[in-house]
C-alpha positions as CSV (number, residue, x, y, z in Angstrom):
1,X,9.7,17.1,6.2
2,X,7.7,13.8,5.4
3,X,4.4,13.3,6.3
4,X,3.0,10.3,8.1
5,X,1.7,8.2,5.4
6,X,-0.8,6.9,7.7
7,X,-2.5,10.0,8.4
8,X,-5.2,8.9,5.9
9,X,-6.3,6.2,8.4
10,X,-6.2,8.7,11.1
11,X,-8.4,11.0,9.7
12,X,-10.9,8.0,8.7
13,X,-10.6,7.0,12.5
14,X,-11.0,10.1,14.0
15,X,-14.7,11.0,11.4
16,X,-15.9,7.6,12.7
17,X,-15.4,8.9,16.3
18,X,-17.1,12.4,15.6
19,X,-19.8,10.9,14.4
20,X,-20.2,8.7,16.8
21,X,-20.1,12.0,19.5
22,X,-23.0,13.8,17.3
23,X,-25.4,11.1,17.6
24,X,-24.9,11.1,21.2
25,X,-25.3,15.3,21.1
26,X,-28.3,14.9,19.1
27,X,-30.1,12.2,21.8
28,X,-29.1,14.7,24.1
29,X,-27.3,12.2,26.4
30,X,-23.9,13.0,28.4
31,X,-21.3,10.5,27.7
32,X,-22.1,9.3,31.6
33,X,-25.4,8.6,30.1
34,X,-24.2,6.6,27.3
35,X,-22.1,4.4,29.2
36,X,-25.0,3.6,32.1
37,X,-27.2,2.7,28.9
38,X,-24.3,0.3,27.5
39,X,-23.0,-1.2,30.5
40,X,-19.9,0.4,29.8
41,X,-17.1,2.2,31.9
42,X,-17.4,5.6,30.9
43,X,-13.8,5.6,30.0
44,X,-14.8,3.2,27.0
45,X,-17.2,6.0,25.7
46,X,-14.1,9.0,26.2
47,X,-11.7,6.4,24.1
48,X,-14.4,5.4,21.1
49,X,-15.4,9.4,20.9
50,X,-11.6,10.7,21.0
51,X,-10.2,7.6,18.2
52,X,-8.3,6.0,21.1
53,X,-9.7,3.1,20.5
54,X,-11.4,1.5,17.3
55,X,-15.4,0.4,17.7
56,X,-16.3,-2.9,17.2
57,X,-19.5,-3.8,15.2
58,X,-21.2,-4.4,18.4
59,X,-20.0,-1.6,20.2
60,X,-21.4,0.6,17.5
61,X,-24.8,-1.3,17.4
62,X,-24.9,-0.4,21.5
63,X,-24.2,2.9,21.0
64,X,-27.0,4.0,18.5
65,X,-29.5,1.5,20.3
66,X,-28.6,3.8,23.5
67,X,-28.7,7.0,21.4
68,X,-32.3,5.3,19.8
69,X,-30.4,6.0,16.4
70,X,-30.5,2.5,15.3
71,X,-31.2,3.6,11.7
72,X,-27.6,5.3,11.5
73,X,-25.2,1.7,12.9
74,X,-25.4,0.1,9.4
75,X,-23.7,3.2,7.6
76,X,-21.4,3.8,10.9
77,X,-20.0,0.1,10.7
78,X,-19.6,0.6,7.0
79,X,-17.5,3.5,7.8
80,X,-15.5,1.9,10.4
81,X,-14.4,-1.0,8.7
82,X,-13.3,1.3,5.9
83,X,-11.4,3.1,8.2
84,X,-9.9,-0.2,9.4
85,X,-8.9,-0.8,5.9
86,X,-6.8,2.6,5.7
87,X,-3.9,1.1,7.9
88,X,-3.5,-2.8,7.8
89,X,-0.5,-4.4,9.5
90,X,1.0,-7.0,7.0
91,X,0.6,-9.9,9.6
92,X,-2.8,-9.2,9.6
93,X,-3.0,-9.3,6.0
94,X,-0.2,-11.9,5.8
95,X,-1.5,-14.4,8.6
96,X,-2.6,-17.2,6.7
97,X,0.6,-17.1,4.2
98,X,1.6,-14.7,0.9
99,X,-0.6,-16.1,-1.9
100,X,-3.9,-14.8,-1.0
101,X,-2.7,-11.3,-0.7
102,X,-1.0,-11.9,-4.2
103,X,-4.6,-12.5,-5.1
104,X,-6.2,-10.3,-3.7
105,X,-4.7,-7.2,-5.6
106,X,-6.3,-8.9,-8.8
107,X,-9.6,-7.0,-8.9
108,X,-7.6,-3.8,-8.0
109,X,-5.4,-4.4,-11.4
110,X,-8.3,-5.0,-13.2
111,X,-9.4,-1.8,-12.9
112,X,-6.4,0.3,-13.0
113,X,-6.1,1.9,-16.4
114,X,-2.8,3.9,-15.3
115,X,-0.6,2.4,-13.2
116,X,2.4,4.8,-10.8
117,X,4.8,3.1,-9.1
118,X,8.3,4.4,-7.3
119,X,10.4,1.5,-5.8
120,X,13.1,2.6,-3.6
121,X,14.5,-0.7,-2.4
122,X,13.0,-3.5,-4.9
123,X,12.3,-3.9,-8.0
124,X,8.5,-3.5,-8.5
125,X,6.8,-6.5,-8.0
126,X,4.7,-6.4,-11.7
127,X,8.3,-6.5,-13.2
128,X,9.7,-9.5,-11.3
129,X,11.2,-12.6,-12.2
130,X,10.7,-15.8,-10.9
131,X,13.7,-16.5,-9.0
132,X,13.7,-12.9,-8.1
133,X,10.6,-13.0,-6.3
134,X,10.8,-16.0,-4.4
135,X,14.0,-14.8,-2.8
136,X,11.8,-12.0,-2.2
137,X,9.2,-13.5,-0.6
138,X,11.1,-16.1,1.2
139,X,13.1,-13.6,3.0
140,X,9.6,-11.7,3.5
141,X,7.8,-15.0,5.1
142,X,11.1,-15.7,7.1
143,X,11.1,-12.6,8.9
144,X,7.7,-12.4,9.6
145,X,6.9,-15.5,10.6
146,X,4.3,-16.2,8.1
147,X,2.7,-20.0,7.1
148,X,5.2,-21.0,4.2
149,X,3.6,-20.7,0.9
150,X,6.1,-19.1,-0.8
151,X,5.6,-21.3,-4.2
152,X,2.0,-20.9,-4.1
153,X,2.8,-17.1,-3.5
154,X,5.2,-16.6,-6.3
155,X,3.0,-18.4,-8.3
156,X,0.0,-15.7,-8.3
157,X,2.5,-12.8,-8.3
158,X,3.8,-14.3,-11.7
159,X,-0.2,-14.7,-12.8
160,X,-1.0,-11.4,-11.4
161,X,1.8,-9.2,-13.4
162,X,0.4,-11.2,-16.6
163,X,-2.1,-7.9,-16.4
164,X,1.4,-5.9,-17.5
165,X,0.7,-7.8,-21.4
166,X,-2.7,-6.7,-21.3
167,X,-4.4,-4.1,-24.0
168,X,-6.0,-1.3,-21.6
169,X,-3.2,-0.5,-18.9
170,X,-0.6,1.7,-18.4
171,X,2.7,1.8,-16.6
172,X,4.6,4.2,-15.4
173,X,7.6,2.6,-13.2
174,X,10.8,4.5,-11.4
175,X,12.9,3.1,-9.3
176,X,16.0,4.3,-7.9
177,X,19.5,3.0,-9.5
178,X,20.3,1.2,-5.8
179,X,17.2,-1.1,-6.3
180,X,19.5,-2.7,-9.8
181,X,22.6,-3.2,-7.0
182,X,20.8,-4.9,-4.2
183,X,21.3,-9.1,-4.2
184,X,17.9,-10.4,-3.6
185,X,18.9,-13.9,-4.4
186,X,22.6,-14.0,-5.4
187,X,24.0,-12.5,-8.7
188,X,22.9,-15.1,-11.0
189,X,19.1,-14.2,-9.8
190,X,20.1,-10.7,-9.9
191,X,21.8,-11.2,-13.5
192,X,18.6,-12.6,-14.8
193,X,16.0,-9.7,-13.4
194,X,17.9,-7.1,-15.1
195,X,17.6,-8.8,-18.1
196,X,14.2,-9.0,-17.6
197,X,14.0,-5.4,-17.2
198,X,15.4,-4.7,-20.3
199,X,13.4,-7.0,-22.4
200,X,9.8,-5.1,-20.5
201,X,11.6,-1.4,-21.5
202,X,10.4,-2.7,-25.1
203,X,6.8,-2.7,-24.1
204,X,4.7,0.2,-25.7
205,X,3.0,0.0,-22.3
206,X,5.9,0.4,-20.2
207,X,7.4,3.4,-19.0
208,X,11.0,2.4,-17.2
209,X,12.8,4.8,-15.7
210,X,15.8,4.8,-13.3
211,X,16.6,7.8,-11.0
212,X,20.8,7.3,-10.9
213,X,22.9,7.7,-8.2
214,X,24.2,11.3,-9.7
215,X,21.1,12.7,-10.1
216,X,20.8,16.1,-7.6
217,X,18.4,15.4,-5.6
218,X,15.5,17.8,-5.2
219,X,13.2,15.4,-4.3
220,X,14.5,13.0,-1.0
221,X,13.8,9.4,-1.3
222,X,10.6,7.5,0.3
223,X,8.9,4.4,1.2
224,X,8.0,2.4,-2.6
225,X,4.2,3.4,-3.3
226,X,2.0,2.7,-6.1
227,X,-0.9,5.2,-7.1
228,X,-3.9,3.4,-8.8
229,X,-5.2,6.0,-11.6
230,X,-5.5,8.9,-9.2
231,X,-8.3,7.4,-6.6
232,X,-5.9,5.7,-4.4
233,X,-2.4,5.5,-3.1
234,X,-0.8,2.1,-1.7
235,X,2.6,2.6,0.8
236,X,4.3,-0.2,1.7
237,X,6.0,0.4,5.1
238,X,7.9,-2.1,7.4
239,X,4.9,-2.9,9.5
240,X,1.9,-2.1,7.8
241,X,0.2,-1.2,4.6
242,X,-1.4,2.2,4.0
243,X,-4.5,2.9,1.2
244,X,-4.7,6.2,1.2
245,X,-8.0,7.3,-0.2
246,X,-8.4,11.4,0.9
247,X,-8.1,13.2,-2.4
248,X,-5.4,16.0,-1.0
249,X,-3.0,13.1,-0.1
250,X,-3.3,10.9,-3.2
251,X,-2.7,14.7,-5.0
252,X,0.5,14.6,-2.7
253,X,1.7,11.2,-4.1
254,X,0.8,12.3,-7.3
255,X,3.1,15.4,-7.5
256,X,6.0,13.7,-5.2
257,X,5.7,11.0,-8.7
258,X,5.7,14.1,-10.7
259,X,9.3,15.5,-9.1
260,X,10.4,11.9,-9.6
261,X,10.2,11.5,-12.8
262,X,12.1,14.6,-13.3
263,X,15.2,13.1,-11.7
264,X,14.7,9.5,-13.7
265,X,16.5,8.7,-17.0
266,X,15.1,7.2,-19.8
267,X,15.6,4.8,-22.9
268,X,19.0,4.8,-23.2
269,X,20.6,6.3,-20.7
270,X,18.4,3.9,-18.3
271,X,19.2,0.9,-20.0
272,X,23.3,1.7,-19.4
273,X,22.4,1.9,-15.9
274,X,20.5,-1.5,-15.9
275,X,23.7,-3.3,-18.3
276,X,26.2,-1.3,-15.6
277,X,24.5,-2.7,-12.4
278,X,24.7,-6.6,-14.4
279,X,28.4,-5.8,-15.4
280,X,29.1,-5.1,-11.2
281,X,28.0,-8.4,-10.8
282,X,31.0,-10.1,-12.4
């Protein structure tokens, strides 16, 4: 069975919290203690020790002022907001519109020398097309709610996947053959993505491959991800984003890549799969 793909964020939650409960060990206070010296309920201390709930930079200053461990809150608050970062929910990182997340993945790029990406309902955003991803994104802001900047939006996405013509990166791209038959934006937007796919399969960079509909499946389909060299793993879910981080999961993303690729068709074969998917659209 599939494992939580936020699990990662747990973890980083739950290390904030044990730390939190050694510095109180190690002043020798009971959590009763704690919570007289914070003006807290002592229920607040059980929920920051046990992950329930998150600690604020203040609440983490209190506690090591009451545990006379003031020396440690810097690090601590470090390590919280990098937990916080593990599991963001997209209207948190979409609340102000689409165009500064667009640009926000641009240092992230940058850096990237390899590139791993599985799409199992779109087509992968560095491969996009105009019209493609502003039906995209529209139909994103629509449903949630977000301030429309979809123009603005597109327009960084387009500037961003400029990094895909590049010297210094490499892409490795599967997607499965129901992302070339889903309508985002009507068959004449769909009829001139998968044209732009097979214009980007001539790329030395680019590694296209399309895991058909026929193929026996030994691997079962998942959310789209992206691995970033191997340090770090991006899941897009319905609600949130997920950066996974902890070396044993990114391996896990890594090898479920791995038993992808196996199932994907190259070159030619992809490219009748791509021309087949444009001739269903009539």
């Amino acid at each position: 069975m599939p494992t939580s793909p936020s699990s990662s964020a747990h973890a980083a939650r739950r290390a904030v919290a044990n730390r939190l409960r050694e510095i109180r060990r190690d002043a020798g206070l009971s959590a009763k203690q704690v919570a007289e010296l914070t003006g807290w309920y002592q229920s607040k201390v059980s929920r920051l020790e046990n992950a329930v709930t998150p600690p604020s930079d203040e609440d983490v200053r209190a506690w090591c002022r009451a545990c006379n461990a003031d020396g440690m809150a810097a690090d601590l608050i470090a390590a919280t907001r990098s937990a916080d970062s593990a599991y963001i929910e997209w209207r948190r990182l979409q609340r102000t519109g689409l165009r500064r997340l667009q640009e926000s993945y641009i240092p992230l790029f940058d850096r990237t020398r390899v590139f791993r990406i599985y799409c199992s309902n779109v087509v992968p955003g560095l491969l996009q097309t105009d019209g493609y991803a502003t039906a995209l994104l529209g139909s994103i802001a629509a449903f949630r709610e977000t301030p429309n900047d979809v123009s603005a939006a597109v327009a960084a996405r387009m500037e961003r996947s400029q990094v895909i013509r590049e010297g210094g990166h490499r892409f490795v791209l599967l997607v499965e053959e129901a992302v070339l038959r889903h309508r985002v934006g009507g068959a004449e937007v769909m009829a001139g993505q998968l044209g732009y796919l097979l214009s980007i399969m001539a790329l030395p960079s680019v590694s296209l491959g399309v895991i058909p509909f026929s193929a026996d499946r030994r691997m079962w389909m998942l959310e789209t991800f992206s691995v970033y060299d191997e340090e770090q793993a991006q899941v897009e879910l319905l609600t949130a984003q997920v950066n996974v981080t902890a070396p044993s999961e990114v391996a896990q993303y890594l090898k479920a890549f791995g038993e992808f690729s196996k199932l994907a068709v190259y070159g030619a074969p992809a490219r009748a799969c791509i021309t087949a998917a444009i001739d269903a659209l009539g």
